[in-house]
MDAnalysis code that builds the backbone (N, CA, C; Angstrom):
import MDAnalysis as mda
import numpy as np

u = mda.Universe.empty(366, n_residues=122, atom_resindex=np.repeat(np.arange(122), 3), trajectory=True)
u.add_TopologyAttr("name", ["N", "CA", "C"] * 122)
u.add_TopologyAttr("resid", np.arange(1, 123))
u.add_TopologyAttr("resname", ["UNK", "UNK", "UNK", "UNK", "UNK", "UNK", "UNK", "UNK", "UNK", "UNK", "UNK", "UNK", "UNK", "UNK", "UNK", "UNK", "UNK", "UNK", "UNK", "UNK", "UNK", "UNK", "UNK", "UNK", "UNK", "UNK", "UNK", "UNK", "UNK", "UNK", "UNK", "UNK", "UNK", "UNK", "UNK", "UNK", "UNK", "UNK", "UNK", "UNK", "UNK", "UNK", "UNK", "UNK", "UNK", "UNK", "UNK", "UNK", "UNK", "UNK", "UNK", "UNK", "UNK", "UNK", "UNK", "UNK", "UNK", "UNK", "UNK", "UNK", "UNK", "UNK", "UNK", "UNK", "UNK", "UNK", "UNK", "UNK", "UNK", "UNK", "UNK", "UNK", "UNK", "UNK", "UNK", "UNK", "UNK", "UNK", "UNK", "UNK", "UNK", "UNK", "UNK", "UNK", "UNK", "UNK", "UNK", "UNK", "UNK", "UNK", "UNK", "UNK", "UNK", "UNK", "UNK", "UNK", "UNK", "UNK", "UNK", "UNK", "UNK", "UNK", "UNK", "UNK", "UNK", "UNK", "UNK", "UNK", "UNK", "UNK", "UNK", "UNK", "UNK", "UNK", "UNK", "UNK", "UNK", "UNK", "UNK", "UNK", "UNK", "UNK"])
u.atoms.positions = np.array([
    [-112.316, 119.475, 32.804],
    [-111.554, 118.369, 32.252],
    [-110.134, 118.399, 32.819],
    [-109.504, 117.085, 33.501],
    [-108.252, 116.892, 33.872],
    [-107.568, 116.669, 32.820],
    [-106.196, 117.229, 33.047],
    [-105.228, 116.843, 31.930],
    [-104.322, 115.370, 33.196],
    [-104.188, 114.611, 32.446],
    [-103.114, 113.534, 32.955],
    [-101.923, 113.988, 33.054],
    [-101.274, 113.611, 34.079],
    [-99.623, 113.388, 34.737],
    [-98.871, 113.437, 33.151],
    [-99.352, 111.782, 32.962],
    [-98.784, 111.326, 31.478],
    [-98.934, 111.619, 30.710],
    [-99.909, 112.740, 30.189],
    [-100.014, 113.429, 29.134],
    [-99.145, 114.804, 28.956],
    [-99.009, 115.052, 30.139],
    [-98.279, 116.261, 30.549],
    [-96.451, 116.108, 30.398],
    [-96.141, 114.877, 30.991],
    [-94.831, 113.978, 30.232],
    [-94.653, 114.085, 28.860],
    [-95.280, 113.206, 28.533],
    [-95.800, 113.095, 27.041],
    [-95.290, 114.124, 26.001],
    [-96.187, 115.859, 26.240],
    [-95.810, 116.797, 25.866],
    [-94.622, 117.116, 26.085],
    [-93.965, 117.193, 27.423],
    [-92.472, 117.500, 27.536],
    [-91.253, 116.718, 27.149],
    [-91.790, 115.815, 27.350],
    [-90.664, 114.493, 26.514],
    [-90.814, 114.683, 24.794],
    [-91.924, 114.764, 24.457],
    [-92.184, 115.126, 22.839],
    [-91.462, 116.331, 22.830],
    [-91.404, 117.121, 23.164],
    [-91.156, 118.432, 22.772],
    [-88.988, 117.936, 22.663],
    [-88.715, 117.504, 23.439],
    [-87.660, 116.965, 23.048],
    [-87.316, 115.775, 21.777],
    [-88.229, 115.047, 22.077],
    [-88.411, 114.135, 20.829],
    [-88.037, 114.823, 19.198],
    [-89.384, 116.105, 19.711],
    [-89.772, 116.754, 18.166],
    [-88.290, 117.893, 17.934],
    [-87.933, 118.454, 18.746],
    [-86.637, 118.492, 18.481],
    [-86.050, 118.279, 17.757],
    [-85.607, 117.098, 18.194],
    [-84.833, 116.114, 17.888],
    [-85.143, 115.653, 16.130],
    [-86.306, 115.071, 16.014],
    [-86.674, 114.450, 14.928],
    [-87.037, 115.416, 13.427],
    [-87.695, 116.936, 14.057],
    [-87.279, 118.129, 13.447],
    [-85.962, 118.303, 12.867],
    [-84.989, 118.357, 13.851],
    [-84.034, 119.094, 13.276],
    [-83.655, 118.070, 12.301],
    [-83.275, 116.640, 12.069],
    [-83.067, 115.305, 11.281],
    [-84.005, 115.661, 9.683],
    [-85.178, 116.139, 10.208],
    [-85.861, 116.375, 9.255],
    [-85.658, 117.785, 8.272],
    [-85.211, 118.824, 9.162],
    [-85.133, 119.910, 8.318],
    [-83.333, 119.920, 7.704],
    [-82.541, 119.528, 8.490],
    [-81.422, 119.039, 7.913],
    [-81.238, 118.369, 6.157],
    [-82.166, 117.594, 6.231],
    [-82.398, 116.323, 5.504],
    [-82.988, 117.267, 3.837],
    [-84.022, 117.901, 4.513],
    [-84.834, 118.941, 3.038],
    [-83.438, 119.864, 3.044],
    [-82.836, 120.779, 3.659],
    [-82.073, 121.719, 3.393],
    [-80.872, 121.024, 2.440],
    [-80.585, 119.947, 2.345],
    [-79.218, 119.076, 1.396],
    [-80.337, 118.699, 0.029],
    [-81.411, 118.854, 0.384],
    [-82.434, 118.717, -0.779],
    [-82.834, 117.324, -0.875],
    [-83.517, 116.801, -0.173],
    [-84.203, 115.524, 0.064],
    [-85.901, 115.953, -0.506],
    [-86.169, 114.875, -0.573],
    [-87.848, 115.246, -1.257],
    [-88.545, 115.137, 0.458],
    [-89.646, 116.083, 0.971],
    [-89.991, 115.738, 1.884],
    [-90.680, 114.370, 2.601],
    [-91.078, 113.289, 1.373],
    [-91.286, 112.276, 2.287],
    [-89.924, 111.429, 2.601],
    [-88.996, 111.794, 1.509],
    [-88.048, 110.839, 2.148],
    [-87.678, 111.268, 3.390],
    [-87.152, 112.865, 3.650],
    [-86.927, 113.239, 4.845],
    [-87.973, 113.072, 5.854],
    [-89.081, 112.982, 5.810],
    [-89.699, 112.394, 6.527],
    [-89.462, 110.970, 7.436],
    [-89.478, 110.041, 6.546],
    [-89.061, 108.629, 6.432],
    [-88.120, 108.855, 7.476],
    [-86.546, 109.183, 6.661],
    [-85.413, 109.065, 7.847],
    [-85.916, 109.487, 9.266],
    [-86.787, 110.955, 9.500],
    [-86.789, 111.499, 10.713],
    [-87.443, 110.624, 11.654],
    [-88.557, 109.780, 10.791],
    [-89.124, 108.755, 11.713],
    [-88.574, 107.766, 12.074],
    [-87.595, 106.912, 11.441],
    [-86.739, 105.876, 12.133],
    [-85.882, 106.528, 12.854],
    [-85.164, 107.519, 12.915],
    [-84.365, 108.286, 13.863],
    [-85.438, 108.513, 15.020],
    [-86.071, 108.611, 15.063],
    [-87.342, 109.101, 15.867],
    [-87.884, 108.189, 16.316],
    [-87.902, 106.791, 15.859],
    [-88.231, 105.640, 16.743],
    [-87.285, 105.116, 17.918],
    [-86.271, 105.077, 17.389],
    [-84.888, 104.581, 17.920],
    [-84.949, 105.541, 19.169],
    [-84.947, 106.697, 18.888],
    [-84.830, 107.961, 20.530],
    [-85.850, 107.868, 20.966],
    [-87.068, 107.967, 20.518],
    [-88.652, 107.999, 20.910],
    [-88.847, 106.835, 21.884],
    [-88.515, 105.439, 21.248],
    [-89.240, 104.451, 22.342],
    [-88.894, 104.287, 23.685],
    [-87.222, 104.828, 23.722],
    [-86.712, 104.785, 25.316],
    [-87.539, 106.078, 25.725],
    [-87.480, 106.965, 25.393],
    [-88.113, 108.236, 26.005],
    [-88.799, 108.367, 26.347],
    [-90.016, 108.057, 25.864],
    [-91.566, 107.906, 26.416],
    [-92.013, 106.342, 26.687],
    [-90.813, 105.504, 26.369],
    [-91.568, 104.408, 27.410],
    [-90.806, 104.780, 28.584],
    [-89.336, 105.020, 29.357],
    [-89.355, 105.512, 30.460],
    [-89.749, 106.371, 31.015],
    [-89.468, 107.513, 30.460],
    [-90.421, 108.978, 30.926],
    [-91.380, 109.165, 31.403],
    [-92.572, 108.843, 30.118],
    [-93.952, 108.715, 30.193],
    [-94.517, 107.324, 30.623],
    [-94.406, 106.491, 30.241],
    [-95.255, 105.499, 30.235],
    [-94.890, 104.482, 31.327],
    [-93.675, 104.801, 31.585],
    [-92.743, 103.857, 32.654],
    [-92.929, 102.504, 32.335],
    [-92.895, 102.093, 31.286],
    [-92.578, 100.870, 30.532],
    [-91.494, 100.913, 29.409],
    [-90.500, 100.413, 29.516],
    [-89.593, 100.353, 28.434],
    [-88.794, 99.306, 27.923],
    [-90.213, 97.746, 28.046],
    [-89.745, 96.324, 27.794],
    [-89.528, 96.232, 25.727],
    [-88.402, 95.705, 25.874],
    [-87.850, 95.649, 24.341],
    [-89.637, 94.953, 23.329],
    [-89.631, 94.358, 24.478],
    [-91.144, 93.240, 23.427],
    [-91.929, 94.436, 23.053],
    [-92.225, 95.431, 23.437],
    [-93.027, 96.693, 22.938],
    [-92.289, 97.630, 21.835],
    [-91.682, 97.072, 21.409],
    [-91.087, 97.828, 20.480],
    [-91.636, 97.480, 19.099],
    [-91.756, 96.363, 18.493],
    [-93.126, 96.174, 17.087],
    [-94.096, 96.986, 17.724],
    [-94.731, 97.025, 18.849],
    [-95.768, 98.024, 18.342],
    [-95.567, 99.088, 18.484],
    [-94.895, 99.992, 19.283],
    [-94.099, 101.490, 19.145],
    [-93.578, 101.665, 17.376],
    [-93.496, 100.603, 16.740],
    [-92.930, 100.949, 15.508],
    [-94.135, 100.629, 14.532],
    [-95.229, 100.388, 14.909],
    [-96.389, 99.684, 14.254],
    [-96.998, 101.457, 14.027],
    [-97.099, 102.033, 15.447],
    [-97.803, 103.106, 15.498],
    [-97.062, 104.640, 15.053],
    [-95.664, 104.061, 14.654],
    [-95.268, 105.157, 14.483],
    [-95.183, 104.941, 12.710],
    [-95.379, 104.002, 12.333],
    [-95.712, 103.865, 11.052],
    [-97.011, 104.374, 10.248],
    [-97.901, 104.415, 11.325],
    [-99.050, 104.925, 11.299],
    [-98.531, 106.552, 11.174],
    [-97.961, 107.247, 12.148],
    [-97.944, 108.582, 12.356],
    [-97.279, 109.226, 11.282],
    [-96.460, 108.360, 10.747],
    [-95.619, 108.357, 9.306],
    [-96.636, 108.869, 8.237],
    [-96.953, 107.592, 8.079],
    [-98.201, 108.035, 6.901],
    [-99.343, 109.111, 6.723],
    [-99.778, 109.583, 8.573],
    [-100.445, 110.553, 8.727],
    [-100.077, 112.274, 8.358],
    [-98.631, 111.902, 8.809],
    [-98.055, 113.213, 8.694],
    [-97.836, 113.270, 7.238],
    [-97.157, 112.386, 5.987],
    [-97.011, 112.789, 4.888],
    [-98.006, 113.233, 4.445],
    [-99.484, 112.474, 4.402],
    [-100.745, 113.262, 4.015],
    [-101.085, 114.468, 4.145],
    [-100.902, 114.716, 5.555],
    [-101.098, 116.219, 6.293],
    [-100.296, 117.241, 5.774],
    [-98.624, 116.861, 6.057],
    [-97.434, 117.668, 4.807],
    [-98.298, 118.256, 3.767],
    [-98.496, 117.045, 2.743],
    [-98.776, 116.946, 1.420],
    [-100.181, 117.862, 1.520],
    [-101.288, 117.931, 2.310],
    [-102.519, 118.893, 1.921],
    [-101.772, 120.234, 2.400],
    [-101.302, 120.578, 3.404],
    [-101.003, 121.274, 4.225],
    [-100.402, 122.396, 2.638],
    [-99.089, 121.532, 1.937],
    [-98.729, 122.442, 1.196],
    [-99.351, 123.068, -0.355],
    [-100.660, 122.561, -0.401],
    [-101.701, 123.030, -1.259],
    [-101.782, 124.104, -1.118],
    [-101.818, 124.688, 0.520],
    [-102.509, 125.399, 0.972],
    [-101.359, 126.915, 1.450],
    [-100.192, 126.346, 1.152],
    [-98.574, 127.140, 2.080],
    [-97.444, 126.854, 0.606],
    [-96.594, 127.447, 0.601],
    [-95.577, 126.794, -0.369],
    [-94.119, 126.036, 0.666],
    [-94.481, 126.774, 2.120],
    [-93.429, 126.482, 2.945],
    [-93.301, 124.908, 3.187],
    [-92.167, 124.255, 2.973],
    [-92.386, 122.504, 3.418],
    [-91.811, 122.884, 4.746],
    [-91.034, 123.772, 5.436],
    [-90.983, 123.732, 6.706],
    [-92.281, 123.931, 7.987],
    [-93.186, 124.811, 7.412],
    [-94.160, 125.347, 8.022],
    [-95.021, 124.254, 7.647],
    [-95.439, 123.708, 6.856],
    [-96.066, 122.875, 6.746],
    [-96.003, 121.382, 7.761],
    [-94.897, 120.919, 8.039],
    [-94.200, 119.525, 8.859],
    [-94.641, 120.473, 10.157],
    [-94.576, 121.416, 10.688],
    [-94.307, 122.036, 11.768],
    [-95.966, 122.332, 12.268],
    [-97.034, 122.747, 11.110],
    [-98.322, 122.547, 11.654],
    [-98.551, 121.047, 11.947],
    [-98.473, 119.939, 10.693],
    [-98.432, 118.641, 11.086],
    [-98.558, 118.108, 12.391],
    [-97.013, 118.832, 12.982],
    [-96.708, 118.238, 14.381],
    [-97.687, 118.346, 15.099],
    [-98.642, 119.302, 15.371],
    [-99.583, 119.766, 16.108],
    [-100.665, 118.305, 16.097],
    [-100.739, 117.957, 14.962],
    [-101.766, 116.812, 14.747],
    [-101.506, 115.718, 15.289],
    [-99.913, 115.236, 14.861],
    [-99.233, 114.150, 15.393],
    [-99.260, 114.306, 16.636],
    [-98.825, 114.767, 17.553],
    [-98.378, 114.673, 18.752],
    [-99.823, 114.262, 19.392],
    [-100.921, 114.651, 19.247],
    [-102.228, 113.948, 20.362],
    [-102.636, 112.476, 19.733],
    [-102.425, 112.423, 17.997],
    [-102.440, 111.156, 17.540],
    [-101.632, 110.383, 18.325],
    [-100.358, 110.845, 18.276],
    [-99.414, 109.718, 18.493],
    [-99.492, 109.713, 20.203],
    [-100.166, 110.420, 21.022],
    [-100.265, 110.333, 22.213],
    [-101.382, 109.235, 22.491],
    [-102.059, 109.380, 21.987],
    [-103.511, 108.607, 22.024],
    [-103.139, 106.918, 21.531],
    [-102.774, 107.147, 20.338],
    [-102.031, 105.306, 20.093],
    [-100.717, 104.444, 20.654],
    [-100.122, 105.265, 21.100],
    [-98.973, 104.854, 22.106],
    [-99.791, 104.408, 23.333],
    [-100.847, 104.860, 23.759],
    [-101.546, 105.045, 25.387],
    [-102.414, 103.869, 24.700],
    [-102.923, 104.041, 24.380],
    [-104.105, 102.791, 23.594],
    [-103.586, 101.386, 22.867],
    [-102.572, 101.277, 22.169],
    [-101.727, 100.109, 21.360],
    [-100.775, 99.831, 22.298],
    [-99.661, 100.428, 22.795],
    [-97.888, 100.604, 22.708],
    [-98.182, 99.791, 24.451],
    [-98.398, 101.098, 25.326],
    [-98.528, 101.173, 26.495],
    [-99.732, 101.008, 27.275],
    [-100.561, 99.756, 26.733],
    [-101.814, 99.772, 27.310],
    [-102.401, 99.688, 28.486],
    [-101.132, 99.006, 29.431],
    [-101.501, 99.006, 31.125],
    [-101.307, 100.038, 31.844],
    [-101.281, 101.130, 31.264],
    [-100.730, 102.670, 31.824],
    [-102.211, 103.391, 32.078],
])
């Protein structure tokens, strides 16, 4: 099995992304935010940096008209991850460790619907 160019982007540009949208997020619980709200914020912070990033980076598309659906799908990834959070800490008491396995899930989700919805001529 080949791994793609753009998938390989993808990961390295995310890994900055998640960074990024991490630290917003663990910031956010440490002042004592409930984790979906910090969630919430990290994802609109995370749209705003995210769509230039991986539509130039990765996808080499970065027309403004793609931006409802970059925000369609990251609404999606929103909701995926609070679920995931939320079982995750059934199972952990950590809400950091918990967002941080999450990511693992998100990142091929959100690779797969960005490539499939966002950026479909890629």
């Amino acid at each position: 099995m080949q791994i793609s160019p753009a998938f390989i982007r993808y990961l390295l540009v995310g890994a900055v992304n998640t960074v990024f949208g991490y630290s917003v997020f663990a910031l956010l619980i440490f002042i004592g935010w409930h984790y979906s709200i910090a969630l919430l914020f990290a994802t609109v912070a995370g749209v705003i940096f995210n769509f230039q990033t991986f539509g130039k980076l990765v996808f080499k598309q970065s027309e403004w008209r793609l931006l409802w659906k970059f925000v369609a799908v990251y609404g999606v990834l929103y909701a995926v991850n609070v679920l995931l959070v939320f079982g995750f800490l059934y199972f952990m008491r950590n809400v950091y460790a918990a967002n941080a396995l999450a990511i693992i899930f998100i990142a091929g989700l959100g690779y797969f619907l960005n490539r499939r919805f966002v950026y479909e001529n890629n």
